[in-house]
N, C-alpha and C positions, 0 to 999 in steps of 0.2 A: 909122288903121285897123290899120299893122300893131304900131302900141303897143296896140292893143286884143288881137290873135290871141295875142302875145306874153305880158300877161296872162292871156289866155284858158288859153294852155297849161301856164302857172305853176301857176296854179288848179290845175287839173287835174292836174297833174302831183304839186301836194301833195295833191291830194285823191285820188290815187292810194298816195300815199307812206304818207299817215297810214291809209286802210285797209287795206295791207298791213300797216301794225306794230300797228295795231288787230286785225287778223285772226290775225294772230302772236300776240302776247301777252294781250290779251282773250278774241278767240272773238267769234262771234256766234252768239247764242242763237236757235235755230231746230226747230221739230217737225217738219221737213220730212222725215227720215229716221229718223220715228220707228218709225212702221208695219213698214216697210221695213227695218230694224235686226231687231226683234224675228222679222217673218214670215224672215227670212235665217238666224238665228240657230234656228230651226224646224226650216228644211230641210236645216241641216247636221245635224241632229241632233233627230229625233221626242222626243228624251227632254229637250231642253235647251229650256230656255223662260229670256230676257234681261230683269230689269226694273232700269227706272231712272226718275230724277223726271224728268228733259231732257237736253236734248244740247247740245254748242256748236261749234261749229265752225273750227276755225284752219289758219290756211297754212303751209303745213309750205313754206319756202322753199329749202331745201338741198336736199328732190328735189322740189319743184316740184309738190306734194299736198296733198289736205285732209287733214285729223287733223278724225275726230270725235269728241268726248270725250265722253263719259256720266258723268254726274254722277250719285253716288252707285249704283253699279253691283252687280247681285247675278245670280246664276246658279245657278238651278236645278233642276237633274240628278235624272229622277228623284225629285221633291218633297225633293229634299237640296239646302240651302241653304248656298252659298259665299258670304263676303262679300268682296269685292273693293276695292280701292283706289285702284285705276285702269283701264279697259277703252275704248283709245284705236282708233280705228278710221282705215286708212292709204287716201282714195280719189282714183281721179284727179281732177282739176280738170273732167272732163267730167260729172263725175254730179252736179257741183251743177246745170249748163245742162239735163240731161238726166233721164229715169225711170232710167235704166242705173246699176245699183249695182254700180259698177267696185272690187269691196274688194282691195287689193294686201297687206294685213297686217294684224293684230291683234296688238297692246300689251296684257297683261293683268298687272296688278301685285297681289298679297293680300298680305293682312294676316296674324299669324301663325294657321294654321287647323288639324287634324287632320291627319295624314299623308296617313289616306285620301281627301282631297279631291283631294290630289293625282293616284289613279287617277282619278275622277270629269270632272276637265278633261282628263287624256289620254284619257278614253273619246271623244272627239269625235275626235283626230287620230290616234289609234296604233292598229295592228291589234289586234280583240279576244284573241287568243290571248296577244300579249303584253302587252296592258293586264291578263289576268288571270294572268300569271303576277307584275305587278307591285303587283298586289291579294296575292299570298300570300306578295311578297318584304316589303313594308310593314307591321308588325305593330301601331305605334303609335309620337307621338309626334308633333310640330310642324312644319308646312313653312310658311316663308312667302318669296315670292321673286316674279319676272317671268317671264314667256311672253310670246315672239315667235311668232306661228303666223301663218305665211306662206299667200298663196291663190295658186291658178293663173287665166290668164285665163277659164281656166272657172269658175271658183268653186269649185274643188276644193280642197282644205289643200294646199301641198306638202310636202315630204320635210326642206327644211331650217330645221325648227322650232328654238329657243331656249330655253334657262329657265337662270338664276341665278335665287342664292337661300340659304336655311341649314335646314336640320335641327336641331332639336334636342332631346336628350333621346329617341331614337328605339330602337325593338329593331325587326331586319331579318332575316330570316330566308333568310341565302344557301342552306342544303341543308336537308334534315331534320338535326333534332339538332343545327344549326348555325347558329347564330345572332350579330350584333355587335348589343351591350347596351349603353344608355347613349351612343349615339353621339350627336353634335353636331359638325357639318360645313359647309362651304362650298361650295357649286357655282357655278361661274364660265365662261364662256363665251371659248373662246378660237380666235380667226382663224388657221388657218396653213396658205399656199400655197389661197388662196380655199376652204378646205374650215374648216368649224365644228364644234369639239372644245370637249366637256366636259371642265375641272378638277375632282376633288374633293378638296379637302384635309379632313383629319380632325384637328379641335380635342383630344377625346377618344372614347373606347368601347373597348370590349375583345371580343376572342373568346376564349369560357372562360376568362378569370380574365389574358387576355395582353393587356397595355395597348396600343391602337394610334395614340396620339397622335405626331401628324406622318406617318399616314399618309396618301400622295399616289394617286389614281387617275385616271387620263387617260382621257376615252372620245371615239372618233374614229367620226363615222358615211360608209362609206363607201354604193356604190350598194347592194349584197344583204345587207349584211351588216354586223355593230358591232364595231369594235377594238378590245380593252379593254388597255392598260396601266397597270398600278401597282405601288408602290410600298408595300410594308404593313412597319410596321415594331414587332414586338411583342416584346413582355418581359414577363415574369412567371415563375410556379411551372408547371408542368402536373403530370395526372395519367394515368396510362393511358387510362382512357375519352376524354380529349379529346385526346390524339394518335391514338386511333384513327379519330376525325372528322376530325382535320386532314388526316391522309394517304390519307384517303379519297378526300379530292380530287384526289389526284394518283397513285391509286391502284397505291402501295408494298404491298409485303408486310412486316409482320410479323410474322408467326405465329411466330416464332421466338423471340418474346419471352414469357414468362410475366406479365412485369411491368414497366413504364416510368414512374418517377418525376423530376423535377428541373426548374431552373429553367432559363431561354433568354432571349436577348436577341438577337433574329436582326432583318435587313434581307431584306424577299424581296419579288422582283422578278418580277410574273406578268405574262404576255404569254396573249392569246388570241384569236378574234372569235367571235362570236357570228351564227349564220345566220338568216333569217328564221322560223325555228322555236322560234328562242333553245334550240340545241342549239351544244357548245362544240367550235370546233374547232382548231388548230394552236398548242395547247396547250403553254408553255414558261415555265420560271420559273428563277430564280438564289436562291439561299438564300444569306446570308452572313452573318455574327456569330459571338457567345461563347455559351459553356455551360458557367456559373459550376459547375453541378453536375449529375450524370445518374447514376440509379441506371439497369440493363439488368438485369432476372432473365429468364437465357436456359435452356434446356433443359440440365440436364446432358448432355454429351457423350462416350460412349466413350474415341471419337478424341482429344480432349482431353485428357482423361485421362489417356492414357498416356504424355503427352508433359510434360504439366501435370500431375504428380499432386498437387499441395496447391492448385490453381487452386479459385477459389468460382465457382458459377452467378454469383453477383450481382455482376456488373460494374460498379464504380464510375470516371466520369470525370470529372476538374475542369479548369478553368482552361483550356480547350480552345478551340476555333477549329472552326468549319464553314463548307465552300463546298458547294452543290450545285445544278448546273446536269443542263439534260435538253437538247435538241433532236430532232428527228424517229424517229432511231431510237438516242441513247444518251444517256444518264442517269449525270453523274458525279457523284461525292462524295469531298471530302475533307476529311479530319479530323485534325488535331492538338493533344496538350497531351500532359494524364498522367492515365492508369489505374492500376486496382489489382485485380490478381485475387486477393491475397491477402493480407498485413496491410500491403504499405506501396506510396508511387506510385511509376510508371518513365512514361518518355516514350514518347511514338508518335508517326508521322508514317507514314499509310496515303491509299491513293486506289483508290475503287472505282471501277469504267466498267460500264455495262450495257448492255447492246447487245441490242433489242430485238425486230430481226430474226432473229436465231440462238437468242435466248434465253439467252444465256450472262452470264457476268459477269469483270470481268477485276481481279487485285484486285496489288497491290502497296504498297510500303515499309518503313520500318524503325520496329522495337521494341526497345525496349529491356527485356531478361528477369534485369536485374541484381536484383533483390528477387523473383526465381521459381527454384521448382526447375524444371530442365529435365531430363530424360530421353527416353534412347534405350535402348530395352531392347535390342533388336537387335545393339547396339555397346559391352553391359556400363558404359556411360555414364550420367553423372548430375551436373549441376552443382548444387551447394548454392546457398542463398541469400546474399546479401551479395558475391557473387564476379560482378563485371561480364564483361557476357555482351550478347550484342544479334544480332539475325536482321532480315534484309534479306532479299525477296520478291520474286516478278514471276510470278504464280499466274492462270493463265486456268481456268475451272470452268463446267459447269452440276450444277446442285445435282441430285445423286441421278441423275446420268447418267456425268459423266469428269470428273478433275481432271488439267490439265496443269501442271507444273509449269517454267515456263521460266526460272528462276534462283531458286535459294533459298542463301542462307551464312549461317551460323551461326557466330559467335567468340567466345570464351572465353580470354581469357587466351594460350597456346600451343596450343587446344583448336579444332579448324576442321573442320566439313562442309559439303562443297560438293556442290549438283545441279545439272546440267543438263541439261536437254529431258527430264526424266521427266513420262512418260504413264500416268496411273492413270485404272481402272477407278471405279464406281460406291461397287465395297469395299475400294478402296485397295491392289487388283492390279496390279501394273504390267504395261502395255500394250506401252510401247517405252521406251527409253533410252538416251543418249548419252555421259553424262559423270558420274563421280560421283569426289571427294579426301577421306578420310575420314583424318583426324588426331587421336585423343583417349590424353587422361590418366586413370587414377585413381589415387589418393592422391601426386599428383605423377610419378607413373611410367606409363611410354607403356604405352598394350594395344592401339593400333590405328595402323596406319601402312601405309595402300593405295588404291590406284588401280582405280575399274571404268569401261573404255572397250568402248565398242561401234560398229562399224563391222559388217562380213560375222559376226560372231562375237562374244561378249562374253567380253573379258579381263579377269583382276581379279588382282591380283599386288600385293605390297608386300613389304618388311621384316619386317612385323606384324601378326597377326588376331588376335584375342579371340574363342576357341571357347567359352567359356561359355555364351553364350545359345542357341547351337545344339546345343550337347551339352544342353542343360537341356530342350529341345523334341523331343530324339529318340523320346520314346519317348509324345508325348504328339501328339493328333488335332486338329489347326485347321481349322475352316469355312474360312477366312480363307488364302488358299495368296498366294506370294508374287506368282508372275504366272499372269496374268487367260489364258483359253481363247485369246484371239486370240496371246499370244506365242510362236513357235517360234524356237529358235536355238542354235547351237551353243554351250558353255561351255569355260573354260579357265582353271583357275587355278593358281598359286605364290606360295605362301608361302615364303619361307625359316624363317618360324618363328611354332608358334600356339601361345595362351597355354590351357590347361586348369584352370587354377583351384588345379592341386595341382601336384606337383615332378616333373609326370610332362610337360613338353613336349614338343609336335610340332617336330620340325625337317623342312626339306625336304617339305615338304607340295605333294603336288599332285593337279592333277580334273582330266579330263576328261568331259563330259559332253554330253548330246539332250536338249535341252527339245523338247518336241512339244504341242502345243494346251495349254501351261501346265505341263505334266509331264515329270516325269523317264524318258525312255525308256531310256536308256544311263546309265552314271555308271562311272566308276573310280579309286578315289581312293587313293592313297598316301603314308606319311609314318614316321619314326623317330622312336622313345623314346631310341634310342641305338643304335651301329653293327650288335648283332646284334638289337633291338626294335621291332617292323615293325605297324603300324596299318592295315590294308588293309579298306574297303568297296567293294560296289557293288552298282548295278541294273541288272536285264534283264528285259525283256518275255519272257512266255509266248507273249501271244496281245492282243489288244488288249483283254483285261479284267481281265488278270491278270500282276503283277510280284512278281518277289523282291529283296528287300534282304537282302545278309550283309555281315556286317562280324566280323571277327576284330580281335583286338588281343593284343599280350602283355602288355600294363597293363591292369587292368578298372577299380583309381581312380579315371580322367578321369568314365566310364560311368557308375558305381556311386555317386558321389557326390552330387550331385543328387540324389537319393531322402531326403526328407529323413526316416524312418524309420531309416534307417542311416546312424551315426557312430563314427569309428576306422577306417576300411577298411581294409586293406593287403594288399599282395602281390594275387595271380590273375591267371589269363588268362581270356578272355571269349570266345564265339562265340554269337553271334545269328543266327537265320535268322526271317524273313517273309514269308508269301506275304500278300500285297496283291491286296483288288479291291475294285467298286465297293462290296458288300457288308460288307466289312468286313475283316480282315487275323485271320491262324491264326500263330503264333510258338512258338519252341522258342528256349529260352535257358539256354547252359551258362557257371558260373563258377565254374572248378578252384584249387585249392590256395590259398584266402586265410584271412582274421582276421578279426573285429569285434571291439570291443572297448566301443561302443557302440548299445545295440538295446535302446529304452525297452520297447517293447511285450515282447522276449522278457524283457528282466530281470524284468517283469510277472508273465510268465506263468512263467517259470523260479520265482521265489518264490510263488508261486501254488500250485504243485504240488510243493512242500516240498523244490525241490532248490538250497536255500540255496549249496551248495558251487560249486556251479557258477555260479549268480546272480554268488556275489562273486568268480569270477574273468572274469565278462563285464565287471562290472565295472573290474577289475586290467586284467590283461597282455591278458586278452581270450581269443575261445574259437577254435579254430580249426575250420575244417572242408575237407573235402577236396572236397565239391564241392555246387553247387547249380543243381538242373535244376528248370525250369518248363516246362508247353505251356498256351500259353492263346492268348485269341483275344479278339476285341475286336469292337465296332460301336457307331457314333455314341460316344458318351462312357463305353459300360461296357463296362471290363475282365473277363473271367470266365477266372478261373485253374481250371484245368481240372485239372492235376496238379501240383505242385511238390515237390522232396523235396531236403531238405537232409540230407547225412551228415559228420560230423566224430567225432573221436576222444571228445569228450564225452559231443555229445549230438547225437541225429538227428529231424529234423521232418518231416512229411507235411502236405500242407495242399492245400485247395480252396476256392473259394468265388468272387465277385466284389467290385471295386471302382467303384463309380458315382462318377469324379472328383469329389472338389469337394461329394459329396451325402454319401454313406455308403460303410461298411468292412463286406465281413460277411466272415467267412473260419472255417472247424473245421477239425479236423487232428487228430494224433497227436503227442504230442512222449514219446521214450523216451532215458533215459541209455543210453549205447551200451555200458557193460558188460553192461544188463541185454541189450540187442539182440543181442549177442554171444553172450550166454549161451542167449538162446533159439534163436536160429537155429541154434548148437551142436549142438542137443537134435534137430535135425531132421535124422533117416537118411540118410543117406549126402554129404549136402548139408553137414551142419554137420563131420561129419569133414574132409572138406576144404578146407573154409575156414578156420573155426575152433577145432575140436576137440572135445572133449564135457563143457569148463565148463558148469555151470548154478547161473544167479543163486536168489535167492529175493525173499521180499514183491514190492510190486509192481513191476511191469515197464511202468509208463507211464501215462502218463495223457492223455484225451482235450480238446480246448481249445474254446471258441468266442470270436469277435471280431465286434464289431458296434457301431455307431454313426459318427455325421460325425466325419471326421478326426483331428479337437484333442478327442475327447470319447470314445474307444472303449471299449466295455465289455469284460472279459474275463473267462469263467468259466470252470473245470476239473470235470473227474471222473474221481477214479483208477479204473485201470481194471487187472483181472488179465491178460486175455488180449488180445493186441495183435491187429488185423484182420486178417485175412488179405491183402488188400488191401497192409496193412503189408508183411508180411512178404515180399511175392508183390516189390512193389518194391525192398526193401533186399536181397534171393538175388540178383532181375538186377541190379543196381548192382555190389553185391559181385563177382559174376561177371565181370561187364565189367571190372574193373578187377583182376581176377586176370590175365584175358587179357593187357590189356596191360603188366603188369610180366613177362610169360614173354614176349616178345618181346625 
């Protein structure tokens, strides 16, 4: 009996054994959940209807489940026919005993089909919003792969579905205008710390013409929201139009660019998640790679300009290096190789930071300006090319609002300027200032060697200053003032000695001075030509709308120079007086006892009106005269000479008219050789008795002039004339007079 139970159990035990590895790797062929498959397959979904020829059945022994298989499996979405190659179904062991269709997962494997098939099967599990945004990111192209779509005990889908798989040959359309072409990829399904991430690695494609093969993207779904990490890695040519899409994305400004051409080979690194709106949020990327080549056509620049004057717009860079990273609120970049603003390369090594709260940007490093001319007009400075030179930065800004400057050096050879803590305005006024070493050469020989510090007062003192550029701006109107309305402060400087350009040095130079909301309230400046030759300006308020400037000198050279009209100058003394207000400035300017010996326009006009004799001693030794007075007055950029009158022993000039800087010369007058002037004023009763006597010239006695056209272009006409203006004469009695006085003194 118990040899019988014994067998009995054997039996049974193989006839257990062998239905389980029958059930395993066969199936059993059954219609039992045919009905039931389909009607399920319904009510997940009114649009989705399941056919297949049968089903089989197998034991899934590792979790302890049935697997239903359907054989020769198709799904039809919407009378849209997917073909399938596997559609395995995960149930408990109770739904075979039972009516209860306990489905714990769905196994669905295809064959390679349309891209869009693939919205078609997400339209069952994923919300419509973003199954249709994944209908306009799909544009075309092959998917074939698996889906795990998980159910809840309720029969609901859950959250953490599955799909490997490959794409190939696809266009994907990530933004408008923006699209990867040709892609062919891999999606893979990866476990890490129990949560389920998508790999996608990219075989090939490109975005606009930038090859992205081996690029990697990681997608992590967490509970509200999708983690997107990757890995994109492109090279190619670009064009402007498609960097303007590129950084769309990450929305950069370039407006500042006219034109961006060249080729890239970058690694960038984008981090982000995605909300259930599929709206992007904590958005962060790293850029890294070369740029074999980069054309920039940037705006020309003023400011540029003046510092750069042979710099091109079109910026070329090679052989170069880019990092750029962003986090929540700043955004760095940096970049190094070699540029070229002008025909040859120098190196750079710069790093920007933006800071997205304040809005500002902070920019720093070195360049090297060895193959650039460099200029400082300011400082009669100017390094040629071929002459090693390099500037180092550390520059905070927001554009078109302040630029601070917190270290800037400049070297050149024995050639150094140094800033610190300068504060500029929007127009390049300065605001505040602490430290400034200003050392330069020209033609090997020093013109600047001095210190400006500011504490309670700004001091500025050295060995050495170069007045040239300041004497060259005296008499001329800048929008552009040096400091901005907010800076008040007291001034104080010594020079022991400034350069003027001609043989006429300042020694022992000194200011004091009132800046007051950007202006000069006070000033008083003093300095020597030599022990008994004294240079004295200054300014004083009237009233708060209105200031005077005088300045006397017993050299007028330094002054008189500059005007590039007149060359040969010698001997004179000078006094200027200016009344200044918002409207514009009224001047009187006298300069006694000097020479020209060069004056294009009067040798012009001197042969012109047939007084050759004279012409060729302007020419020669040169003409002399005893003095030259103007009253004129000015607003915005036009001069109007109101009266001017020159008298010398030759010849004497009357003249009026104005100067529109920079545009046009008008100017008529009187021009008379002074014997005949002599001869006439003679002739007039009682007057010429005393002055001059009762000579009288003959023919003519002068002739009348006009001047007119831009600068480098002036026309000049004459017409002799018999009788001289009254007007004429009314001026050269009082001159005359005035200067009888003071020789009876």
């Amino acid at each position: 009996m118990g040899k019988f139970f014994l067998r009995f159990f054997q039996i049974v035990l193989i006839t257990i054994i062998f239905i389980i590895i029958f059930l395993s790797y066969f199936g059993l062929e059954t219609n039992k959940f045919n009905d039931l498959i389909k009607n399920k397959a319904n009510e997940v979904n009114q649009y989705v209807r399941l056919e297949f020829k049968k089903t089989k059945i197998h034991l899934n022994l590792k979790e302890l489940n049935l697997i239903v298989r359907l054989q020769n499996p198709k799904i039809l979405i919407k009378n849209n026919e997917i073909d399938l190659s596997k559609l395995d179904l995960f149930l408990s062991l109770k739904s075979f005993f039972s009516s209860d269709f306990l489905l714990k997962r769905a196994e669905v494997a295809f064959v390679r089909n349309d891209i869009k098939d693939l919205t078609k099967i997400t339209e069952i599990f994923i919300p419509k919003i973003i199954n249709k945004q994944l209908n306009k990111i799909f544009a075309k192209g092959t998917i074939e792969g698996n889906f795990l779509i998980p159910f809840e005990t309720d029969g609901n889908i859950g959250d953490d579905y599955e799909f490997s798989g490959k794409i190939s040959d696809a266009s994907i359309n990530l933004a408008k205008e923006f699209s990867i072409k040709n892609l062919t990829t891999k999606i893979e399904n990866i476990k890490d710390n129990n949560s389920k991430n998508f790999e996608i690695i990219f075989e090939k494609g490109s975005i606009n013409d930038l090859e992205l093969a081996d690029t990697i993207i990681n997608i992590k779904r967490l509970k509200k929201e999708t983690k997107i990490d990757s890995l994109l890695r492109t090279k190619g040519k670009l064009n402007f139009l498609q960097i303007k899409k590129l950084v769309s994305l990450f929305n950069l400004d370039i407006s500042a660019f006219k034109e961006i051409n060249g080729e890239l080979d970058l690694k960038t690194n984008i981090e982000f998640n995605l909300n259930e709106r599929f709206k992007i949020k904590n958005l962060s990327y790293l850029v890294e790679g070369g740029i074999p080549y980069l054309e920039l056509h940037t705006e020309e620049k003023e400011v540029i300009k003046n510092y750069l004057p042979k710099y091109d717009p079109k910026i070329i860079i090679k052989n170069s290096s880019i990092k750029t990273t962003n986090s929540k609120s700043k955004y760095i970049t940096e970049l190094k190789g070699l540029y070229k603003i002008n025909r040859n390369f120098d190196t750079f090594d710069i790093k920007k930071t933006y800071n997205s709260k304040n809005k500002s940007f902070n920019g720093s490093g070195v360049i090297d300006l060895t193959n650039s001319t460099f200029k400082v007009s300011r400082l009669n400075y100017i390094k040629e090319e071929k002459k090693k030179a390099n500037l180092s930065f550390d520059v905070n800004f927001a554009l078109n609002k302040y630029y601070n400057v917190n270290k800037l050096n400049f070297t050149a050879d024995k050639n150094k300027i140094s800033l610190l803590d300068i504060k500029l305005n929007n127009n390049f006024e300065i605001i505040d200032l602490k430290n400034a070493e200003v050392k330069t050469f020209i033609n090997e020989k020093l013109n600047n060697n001095f210190t400006i510090k500011k504490s309670k007062k700004v001091n500025i003192s050295g060995p050495l200053f170069d007045f040239q550029p300041l004497l060259k701006s005296l008499y001329k109107k800048n929008k552009k003032k040096t400091f901005s309305k907010n800076f008040s402060s007291e001034l104080k400087i010594n020079f022991d000695k400034a350069i003027t350009g001609t043989n006429d040095d300042i020694f022992n130079f000194s200011m004091v001075a009132l800046i007051n909301k950007g202006s000069y309230e006070k000033l008083s400046s003093k300095g020597n030509f030599s022990p008994n030759e004294i240079v004295e300006m200054s300014i004083y308020n009237h009233d708060n709308d209105k200031k005077t400037l005088q300045l006397i000198s017993d050299r007028a050279r330094p002054f008189v120079k500059n005007f590039d009209f007149i060359k040969g100058f010698e001997g004179g003394k000078l006094e200027y007086e200016s009344m200044i207000s918002k409207e514009g400035s009224n001047s009187n300017l006298l300069i006694t006892d000097f020479k020209v010996s060069k004056v294009p326009a009067l040798a012009k006009l001197l042969t012109l009106a047939s007084l050759q004799g004279i012409a060729d001693t302007l020419s020669g030794e040169g003409i002399r005269f005893d003095s030259f007075e103007m009253k004129s007055n000015s607003k915005d950029n036009v001069l109007n000479i109101e009266d001017a009158l020159a008298m010398g022993p030759a010849v004497s000039i009357l003249l009026e008219g104005y100067v529109d800087k920079g545009k046009i010369v008008s100017l008529r007058g009187t021009l008379v050789p002074a014997t005949k002037l002599n001869s006439i004023i003679a002739s007039i009763p009682v007057v010429g008795d005393i002055l001059v006597g009762k000579k009288i010239g003959e023919g003519v006695v002068g002739v009348s002039f006009k001047m007119k056209g831009p600068p480098k272009d002036i026309k000049t006409t004459v017409n002799p004339i018999k009788t001289l203006t009254p007007r004429f004469i009314v001026r050269a009695v009082e001159k005359m007079k005035k200067k009888k006085k003071e020789e009876s003194k």
